[in-house]
C-alpha positions as CSV (number, residue, x, y, z in Angstrom):
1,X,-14.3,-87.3,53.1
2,X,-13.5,-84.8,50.7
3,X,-11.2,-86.0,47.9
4,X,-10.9,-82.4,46.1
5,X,-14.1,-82.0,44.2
6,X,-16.8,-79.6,44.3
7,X,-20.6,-79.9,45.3
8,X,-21.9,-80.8,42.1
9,X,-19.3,-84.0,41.6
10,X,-16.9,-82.8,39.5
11,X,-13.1,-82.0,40.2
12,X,-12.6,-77.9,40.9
13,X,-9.6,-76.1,39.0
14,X,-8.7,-74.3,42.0
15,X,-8.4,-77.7,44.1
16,X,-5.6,-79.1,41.1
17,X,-4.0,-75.6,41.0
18,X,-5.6,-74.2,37.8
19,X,-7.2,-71.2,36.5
20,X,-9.9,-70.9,33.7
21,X,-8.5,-68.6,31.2
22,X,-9.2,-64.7,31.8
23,X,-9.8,-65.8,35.8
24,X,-7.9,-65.2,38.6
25,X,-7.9,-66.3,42.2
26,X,-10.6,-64.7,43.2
27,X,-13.0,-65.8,40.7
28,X,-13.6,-62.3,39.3
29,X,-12.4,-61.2,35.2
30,X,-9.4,-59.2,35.5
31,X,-9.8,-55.8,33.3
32,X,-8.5,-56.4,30.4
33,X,-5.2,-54.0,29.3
34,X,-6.0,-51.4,26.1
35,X,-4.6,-53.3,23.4
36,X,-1.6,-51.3,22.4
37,X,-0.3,-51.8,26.0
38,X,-1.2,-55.6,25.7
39,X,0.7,-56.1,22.5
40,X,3.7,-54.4,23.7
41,X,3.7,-56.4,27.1
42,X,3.0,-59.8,24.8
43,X,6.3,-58.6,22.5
44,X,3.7,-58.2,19.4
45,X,3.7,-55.4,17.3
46,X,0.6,-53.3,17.4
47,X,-1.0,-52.6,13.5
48,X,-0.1,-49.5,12.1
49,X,-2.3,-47.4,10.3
50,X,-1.1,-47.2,6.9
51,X,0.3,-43.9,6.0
52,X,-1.0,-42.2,2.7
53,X,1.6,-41.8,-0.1
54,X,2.5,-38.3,-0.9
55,X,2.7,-38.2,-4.5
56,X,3.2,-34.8,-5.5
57,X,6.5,-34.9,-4.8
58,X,7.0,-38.2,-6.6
59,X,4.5,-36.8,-9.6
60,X,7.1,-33.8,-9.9
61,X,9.9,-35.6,-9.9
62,X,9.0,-37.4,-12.7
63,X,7.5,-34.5,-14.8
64,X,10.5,-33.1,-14.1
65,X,12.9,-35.6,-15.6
66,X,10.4,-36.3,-18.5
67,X,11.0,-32.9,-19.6
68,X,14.4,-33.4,-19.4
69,X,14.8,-36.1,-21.5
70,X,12.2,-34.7,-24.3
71,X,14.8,-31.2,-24.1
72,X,17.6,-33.5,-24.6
73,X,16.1,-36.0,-27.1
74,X,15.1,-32.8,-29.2
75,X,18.4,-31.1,-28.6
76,X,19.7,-34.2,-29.9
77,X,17.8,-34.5,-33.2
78,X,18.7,-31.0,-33.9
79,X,22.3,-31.2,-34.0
80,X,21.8,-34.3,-36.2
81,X,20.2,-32.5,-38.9
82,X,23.1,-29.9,-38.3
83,X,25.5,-32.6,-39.2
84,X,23.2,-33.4,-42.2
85,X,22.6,-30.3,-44.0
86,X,26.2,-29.4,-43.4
87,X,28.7,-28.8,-46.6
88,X,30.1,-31.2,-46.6
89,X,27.7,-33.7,-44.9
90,X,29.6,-34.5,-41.1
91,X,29.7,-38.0,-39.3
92,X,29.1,-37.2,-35.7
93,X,32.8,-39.6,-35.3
94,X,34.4,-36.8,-37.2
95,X,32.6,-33.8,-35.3
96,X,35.4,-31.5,-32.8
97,X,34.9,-28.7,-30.6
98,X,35.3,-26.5,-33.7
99,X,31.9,-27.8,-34.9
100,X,30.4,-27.5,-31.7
101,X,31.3,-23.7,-31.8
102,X,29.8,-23.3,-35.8
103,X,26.7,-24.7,-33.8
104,X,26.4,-22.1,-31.2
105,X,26.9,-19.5,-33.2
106,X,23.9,-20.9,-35.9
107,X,21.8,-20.9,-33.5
108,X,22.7,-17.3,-32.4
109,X,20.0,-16.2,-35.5
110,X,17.4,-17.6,-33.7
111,X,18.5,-16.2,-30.3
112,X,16.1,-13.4,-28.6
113,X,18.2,-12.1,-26.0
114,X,19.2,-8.1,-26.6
115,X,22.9,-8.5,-26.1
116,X,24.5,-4.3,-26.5
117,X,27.0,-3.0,-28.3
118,X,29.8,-1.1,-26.3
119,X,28.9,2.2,-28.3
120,X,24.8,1.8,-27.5
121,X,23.6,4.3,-25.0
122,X,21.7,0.9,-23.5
123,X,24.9,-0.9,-22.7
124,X,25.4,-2.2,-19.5
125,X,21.6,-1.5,-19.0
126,X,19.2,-4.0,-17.3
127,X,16.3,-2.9,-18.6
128,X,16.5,0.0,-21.4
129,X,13.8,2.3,-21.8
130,X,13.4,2.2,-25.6
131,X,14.8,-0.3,-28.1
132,X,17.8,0.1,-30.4
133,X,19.4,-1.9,-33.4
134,X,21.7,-3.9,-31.2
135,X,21.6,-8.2,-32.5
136,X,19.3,-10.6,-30.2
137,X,21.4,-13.7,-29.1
138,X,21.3,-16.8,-27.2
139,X,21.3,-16.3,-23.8
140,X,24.3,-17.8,-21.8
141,X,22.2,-20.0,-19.4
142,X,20.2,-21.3,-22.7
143,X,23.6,-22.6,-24.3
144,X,25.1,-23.7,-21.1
145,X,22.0,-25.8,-20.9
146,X,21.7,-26.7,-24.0
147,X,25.7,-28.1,-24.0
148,X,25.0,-30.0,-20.5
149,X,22.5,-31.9,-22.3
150,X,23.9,-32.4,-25.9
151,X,27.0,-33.9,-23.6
152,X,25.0,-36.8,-22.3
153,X,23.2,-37.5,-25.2
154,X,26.8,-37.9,-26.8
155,X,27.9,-40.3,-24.7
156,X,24.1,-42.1,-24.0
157,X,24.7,-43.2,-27.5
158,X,27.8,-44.7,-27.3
159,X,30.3,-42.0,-27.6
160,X,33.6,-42.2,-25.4
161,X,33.6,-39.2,-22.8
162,X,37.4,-38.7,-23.5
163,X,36.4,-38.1,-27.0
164,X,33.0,-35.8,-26.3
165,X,33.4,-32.6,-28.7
166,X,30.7,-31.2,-26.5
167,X,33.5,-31.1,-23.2
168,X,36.1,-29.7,-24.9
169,X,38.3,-26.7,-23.2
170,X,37.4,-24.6,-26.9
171,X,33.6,-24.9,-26.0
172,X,34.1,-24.3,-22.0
173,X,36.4,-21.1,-22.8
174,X,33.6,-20.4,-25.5
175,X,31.1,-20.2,-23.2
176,X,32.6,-18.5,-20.3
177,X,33.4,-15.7,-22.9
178,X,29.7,-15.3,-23.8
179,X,28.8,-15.2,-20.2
180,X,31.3,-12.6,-19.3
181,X,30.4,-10.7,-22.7
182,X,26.5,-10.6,-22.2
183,X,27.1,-9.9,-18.9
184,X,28.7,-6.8,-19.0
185,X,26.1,-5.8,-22.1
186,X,23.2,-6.3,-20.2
187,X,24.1,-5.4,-16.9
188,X,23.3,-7.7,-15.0
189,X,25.6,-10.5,-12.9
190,X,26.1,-14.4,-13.7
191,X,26.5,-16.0,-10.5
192,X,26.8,-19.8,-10.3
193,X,24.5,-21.4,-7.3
194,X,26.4,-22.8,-4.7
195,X,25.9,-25.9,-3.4
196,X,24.4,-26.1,0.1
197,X,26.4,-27.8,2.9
198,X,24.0,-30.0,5.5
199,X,23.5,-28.4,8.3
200,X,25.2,-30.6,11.4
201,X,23.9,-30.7,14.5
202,X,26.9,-29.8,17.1
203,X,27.8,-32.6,19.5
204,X,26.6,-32.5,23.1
205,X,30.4,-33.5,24.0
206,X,33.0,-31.5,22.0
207,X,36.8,-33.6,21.7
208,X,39.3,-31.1,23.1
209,X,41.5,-29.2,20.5
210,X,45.1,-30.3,20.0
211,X,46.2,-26.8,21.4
212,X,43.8,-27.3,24.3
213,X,46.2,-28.0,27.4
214,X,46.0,-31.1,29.0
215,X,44.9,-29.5,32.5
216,X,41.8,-28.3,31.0
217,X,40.3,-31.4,30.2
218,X,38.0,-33.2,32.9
219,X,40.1,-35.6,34.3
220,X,38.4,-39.5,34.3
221,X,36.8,-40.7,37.7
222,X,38.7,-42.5,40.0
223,X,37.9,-45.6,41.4
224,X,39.0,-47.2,44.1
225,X,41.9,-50.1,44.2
226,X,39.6,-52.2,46.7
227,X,36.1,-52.7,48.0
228,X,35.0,-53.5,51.4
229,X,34.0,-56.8,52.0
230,X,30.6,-57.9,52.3
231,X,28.5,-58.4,55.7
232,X,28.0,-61.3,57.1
233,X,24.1,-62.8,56.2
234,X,22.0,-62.4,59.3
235,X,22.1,-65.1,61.6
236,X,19.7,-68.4,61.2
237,X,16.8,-68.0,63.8
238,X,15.1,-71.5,63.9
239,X,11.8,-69.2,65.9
240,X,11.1,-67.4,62.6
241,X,10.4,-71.4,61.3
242,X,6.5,-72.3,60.5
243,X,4.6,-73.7,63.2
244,X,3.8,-76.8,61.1
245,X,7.4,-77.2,60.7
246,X,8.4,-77.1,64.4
247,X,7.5,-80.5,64.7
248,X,10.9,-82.6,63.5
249,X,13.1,-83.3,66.6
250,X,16.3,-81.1,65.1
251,X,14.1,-78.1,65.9
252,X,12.5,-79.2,69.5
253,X,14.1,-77.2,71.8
254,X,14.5,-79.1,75.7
């Protein structure tokens, strides 16, 4: 009498119910799934390749500000020795927009920008095609620059933006002369850069205006106040039973 175990005396996994691991029924290795497949099917996150860093653009970045902070540490020092070798000597908590002005305009001698006189023949020239007497100056951009930078130094070392000579309305009115002056001298047209607006993507479903009429608008689906009710389940047929099951008296049929 068999009691469930195999030819060679020991128990069989398929007479208990079990499978050896990577077996089915049959007996036979199922194929095995491609691994990113398996993982997802498992809830596993498949490896990713690890992405190489781009870092030009971090590389740039940080020239970039580098430079920035030499300009300004420079531009700094500069107007500190201003203050120093000026008669009288001037604390920088005494300094206005009036000595920001006496700045600009020392620094005008070391300028090399043509900038025309209204009685040159070169005025309101881009490019003249001989030289003439007129005085070299700072260029607008160079001072506007040069300001932007001298204003956060001020207040990097502890000065009180309220009280920043350097954002004064003398030195902004200063400066918008000299851009409107060397502009019309040189010919040529200061134009700040706007600032670009992202670009939005428009909506697949656009909200009707106010002003659209209410007749215009898609009205919402309607759905009904009842549902039929449900059919009856099919009717219990004792013939569709198991033959091995046929055998309890309740089912015999005289």
């Amino acid at each position: 009498m068999s009691h469930g175990f195999d030819g060679s005396g020991g128990s069989s996994f398929l007479d208990h119910g079990f499978l050896l691991p990577g077996e089915d029924f049959s007996g036979q290795t199922p194929p095995q799934p491609p691994p990113s497949l398996a993982a997802g099917q498992m809830g596993m996150v498949p490896a990713v390749a690890a992405q190489p860093v781009d870092l030009s653009a971090t590389s740039a970045s940080s020239s970039g500000s580098s430079r920035y902070e030499s300009q300004k540490r420079r531009d700094w020092n500069t107007f500190g020795e201003y203050l120093k070798n000026h008669r009288p000597p001037l604390a920088l908590s005494k300094c206005s927009g009036a000595h920001v002005l006496e700045f600009l305009r020392h620094l005008d001698q070391f300028g090399k920008t043509k900038v025309h006189n209204q009685g040159c023949p070169f005025f309101g020239r881009p490019q003249p095609p001989a030289p003439c007497g007129c005085p070299l100056r700072q260029a607008w951009g160079s001072l506007d620059a040069l300001i932007g930078r001298l204003r956060a130094a001020y207040e990097e070392h502890g000065g009180k933006p309220e009280s920043n000579p350097f954002g004064t309305r003398a030195v902004r009115l200063y400066l918008r002369e000299v851009r409107e002056t060397q502009a019309k001298a040189r010919g040529i047209a200061y134009e700040k850069k706007k600032r670009k607006r992202p670009h939005q993507a428009p909506s697949s479903a656009a909200a009707p205006s106010p002003n659209q009429p209410i007749s215009a608008v898609a009205p919402a689906p309607m759905l009904p106040s009842s549902f039929p009710n449900p059919l009856p389940p099919p009717p219990f047929d004792h013939h569709l039973l198991h033959p091995s099951l046929r055998h309890d008296d309740h089912f015999n049929q005289n």
